[in-house]
matplotlib code that plots the C-alpha trace (Angstrom):
import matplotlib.pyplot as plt

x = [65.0, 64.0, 60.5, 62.3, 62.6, 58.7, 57.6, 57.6, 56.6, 53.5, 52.5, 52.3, 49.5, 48.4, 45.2, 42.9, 39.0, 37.8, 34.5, 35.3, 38.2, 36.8, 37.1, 40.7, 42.0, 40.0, 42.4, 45.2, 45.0, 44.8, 48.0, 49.5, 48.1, 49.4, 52.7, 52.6, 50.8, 50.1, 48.1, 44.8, 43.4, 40.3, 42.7, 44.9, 41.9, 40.7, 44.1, 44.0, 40.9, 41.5, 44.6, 42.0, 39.6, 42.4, 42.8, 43.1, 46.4, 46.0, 48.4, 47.6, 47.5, 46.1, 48.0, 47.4, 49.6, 47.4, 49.4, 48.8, 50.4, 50.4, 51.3, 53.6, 55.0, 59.0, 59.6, 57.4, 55.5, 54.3, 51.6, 50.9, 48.2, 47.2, 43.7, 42.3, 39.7, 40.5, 38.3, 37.1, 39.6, 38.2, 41.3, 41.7, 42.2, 39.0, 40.8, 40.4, 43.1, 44.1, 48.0, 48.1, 51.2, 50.1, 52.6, 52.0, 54.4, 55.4, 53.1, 56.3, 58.2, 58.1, 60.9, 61.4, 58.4, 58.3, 61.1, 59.7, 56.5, 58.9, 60.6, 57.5, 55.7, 59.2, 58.9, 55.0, 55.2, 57.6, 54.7, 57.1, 56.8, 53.6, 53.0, 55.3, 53.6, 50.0, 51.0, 52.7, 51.3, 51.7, 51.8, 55.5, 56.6, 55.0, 56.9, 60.3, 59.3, 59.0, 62.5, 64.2, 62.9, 63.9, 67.5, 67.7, 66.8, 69.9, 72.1, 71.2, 70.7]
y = [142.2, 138.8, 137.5, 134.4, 136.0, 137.5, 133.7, 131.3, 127.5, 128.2, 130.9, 129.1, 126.4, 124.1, 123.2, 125.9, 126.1, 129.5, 130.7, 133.9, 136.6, 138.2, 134.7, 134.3, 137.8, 136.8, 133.5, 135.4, 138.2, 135.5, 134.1, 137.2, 138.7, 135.1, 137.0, 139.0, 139.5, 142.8, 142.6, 141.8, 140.2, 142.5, 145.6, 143.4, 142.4, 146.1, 147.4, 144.6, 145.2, 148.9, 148.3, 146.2, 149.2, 151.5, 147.7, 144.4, 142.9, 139.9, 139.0, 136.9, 132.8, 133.0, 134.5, 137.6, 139.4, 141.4, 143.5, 146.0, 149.3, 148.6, 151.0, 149.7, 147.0, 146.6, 144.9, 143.2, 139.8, 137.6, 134.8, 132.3, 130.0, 128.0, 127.2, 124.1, 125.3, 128.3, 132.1, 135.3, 137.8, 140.5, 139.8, 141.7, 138.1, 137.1, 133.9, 132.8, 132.9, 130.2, 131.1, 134.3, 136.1, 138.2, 141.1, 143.4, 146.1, 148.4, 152.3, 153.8, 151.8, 152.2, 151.1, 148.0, 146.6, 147.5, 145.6, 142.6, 142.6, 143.2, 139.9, 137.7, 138.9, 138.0, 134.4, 134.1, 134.9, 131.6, 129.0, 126.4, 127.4, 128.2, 124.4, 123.0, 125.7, 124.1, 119.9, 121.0, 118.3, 119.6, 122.8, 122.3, 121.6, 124.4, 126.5, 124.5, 125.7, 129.1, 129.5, 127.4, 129.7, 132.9, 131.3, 131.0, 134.3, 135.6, 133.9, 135.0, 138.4]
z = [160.8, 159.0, 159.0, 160.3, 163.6, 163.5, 163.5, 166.2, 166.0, 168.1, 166.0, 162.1, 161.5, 158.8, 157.9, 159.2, 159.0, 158.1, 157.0, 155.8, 155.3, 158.8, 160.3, 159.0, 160.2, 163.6, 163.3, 162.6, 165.2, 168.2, 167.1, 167.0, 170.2, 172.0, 171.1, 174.5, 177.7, 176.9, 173.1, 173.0, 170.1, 169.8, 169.1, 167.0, 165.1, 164.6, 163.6, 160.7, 159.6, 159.9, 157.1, 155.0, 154.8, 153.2, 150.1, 150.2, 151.1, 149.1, 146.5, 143.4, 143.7, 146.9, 149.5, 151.2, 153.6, 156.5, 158.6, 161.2, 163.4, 167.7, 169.5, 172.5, 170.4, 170.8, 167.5, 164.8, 165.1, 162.5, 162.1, 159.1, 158.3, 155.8, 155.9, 154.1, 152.2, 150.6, 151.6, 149.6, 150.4, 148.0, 145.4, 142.4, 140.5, 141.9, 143.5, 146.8, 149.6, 151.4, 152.4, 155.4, 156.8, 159.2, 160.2, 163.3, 163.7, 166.4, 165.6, 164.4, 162.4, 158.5, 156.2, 158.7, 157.9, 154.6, 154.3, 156.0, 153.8, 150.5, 151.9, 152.5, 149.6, 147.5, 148.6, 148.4, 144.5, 144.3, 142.9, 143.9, 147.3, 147.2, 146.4, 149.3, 151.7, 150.6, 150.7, 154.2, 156.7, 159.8, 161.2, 162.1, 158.8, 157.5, 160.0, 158.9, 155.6, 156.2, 158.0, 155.2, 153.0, 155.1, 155.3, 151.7, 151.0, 153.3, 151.4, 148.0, 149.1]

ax = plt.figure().add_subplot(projection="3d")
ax.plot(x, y, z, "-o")
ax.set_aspect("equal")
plt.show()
């Protein structure tokens, strides 16, 4: 499965306020529980924090990748934001974070969404990227973005 196909339009924004790591996963976990009927965002919220407890899932250059284990879920669903002003996300390079994939994945999968994290955190590490993600002016640019980038990485792969 591609991230590609985690994302939908209505579920990627530009230009988020956040006070606070806590306020970004609380961002984060409402656009991923809009994903179906049956998620609420209060246990989507919990099972991100929950993966935070165990170490951060921020990457360097400011961008961290939360994800999450729901039980019930029939395949994996993915969120991103990037917020204006950048947040503390408890980084080992001390930088703030200010680009978030958020990944929630069905209680028993495991190499699938290792996989999809392997392929997000392969493109976030692209500064280039990074850069177009950050001067993206809309929220649906930044989604074009992201599935440009997902198509390219099919082909070279």
């Amino acid at each position: 499965m591609s991230i590609g196909s985690t994302l939908t339009p209505g579920r990627v924004l530009c230009n988020v306020e956040a006070r606070s790591k806590k306020h970004s996963l609380d961002i984060l976990s409402e656009l991923l529980a809009s994903a179906a009927e049956d998620l609420e965002q209060g246990e989507v919220f919990d099972s991100l924090v929950s993966r935070e407890k165990l170490g951060c899932t921020a990457m360097e250059d400011g961008v961290a990748i939360p994800h999450g284990k729901m039980a019930g879920l029939q395949h994996s669903i993915g969120a991103f934001v990037c917020l204006s002003n950048p947040v503390d996300f408890d980084t080992l390079d001390q930088e703030p974070v200010d680009l978030i994939f958020g990944l929630l994945v069905p209680e028993d999968s495991a190499e699938d969404h290792r996989a999809e994290l392997r392929t997000m955190a392969l493109a976030l590490k692209d500064h280039g990227f990074c850069e177009r993600l950050r001067n993206a002016g809309s929220s649906r640019v930044l989604y074009d973005l992201l599935s440009a980038e997902e198509a390219i990485a099919a082909q070279s792969a």
